[in-house]
C-alpha positions, 0 to 999 in steps of 0.5 A: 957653412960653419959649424958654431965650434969651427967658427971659434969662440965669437960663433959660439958666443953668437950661437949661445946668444940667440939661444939665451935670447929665445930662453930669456936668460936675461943673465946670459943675454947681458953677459954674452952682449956685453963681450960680444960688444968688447970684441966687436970694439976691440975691431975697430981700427984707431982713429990715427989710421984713417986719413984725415978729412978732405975737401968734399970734392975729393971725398969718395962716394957711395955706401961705405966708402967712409968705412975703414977695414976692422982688424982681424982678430985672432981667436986668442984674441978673442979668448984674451978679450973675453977673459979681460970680460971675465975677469971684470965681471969677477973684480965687480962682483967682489966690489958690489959684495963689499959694498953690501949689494949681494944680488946686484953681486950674485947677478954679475957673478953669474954673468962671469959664470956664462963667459966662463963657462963659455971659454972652457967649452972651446979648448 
């Protein structure tokens, strides 16, 4: 088995999840789903890839004979990916302050702060 660091930012952010979720950081909870469900999309494979549908009489049965292999991503991608996140959650900050909504603000700043946090405590 893994440890959280060996399994890279994603296990880590899992780790801190499940953490946050038995704290009821609710900040954390919302930032870490929120990058975590950006990765996970991230995955998914295109829709242009998959062969088109058939008749049903040529269609494989059985459970997940539907599913299409995700990509796999890189842990610089994921780091990209969550940067991307970071980076969002700084540009709305900067909009809800300017639109005179500063806890609506300071929560998506703190947000940003838990990814942040996160990304530097993996290098």
């Amino acid at each position: 088995m893994t440890s959280p660091t060996e399994a890279g930012l994603r296990g880590r952010m899992g780790v801190a999840l499940t953490a946050a979720m038995k704290g009821r950081d609710r900040v954390a909870v919302a930032a870490l789903r929120s990058a975590l469900a950006r990765i996970s999309n991230a995955e998914a494979v295109p829709l242009d890839t998959m062969p088109p549908a058939g008749a049903v009489e040529q269609a494989r049965l059985g459970a997940g004979a539907a599913d299409a292999p995700r990509r796999e991503l890189t842990e610089a991608d994921v780091r990209l990916i969550v940067g991307a996140e970071v980076a969002e959650h700084d540009r709305a900050a900067t909009h809800l302050r300017d639109a005179g909504r500063p806890d609506e603000a300071e929560r998506v700043a703190a947000q940003a702060t838990v990814l942040r946090e996160l990304l530097a405590s993996t290098w």
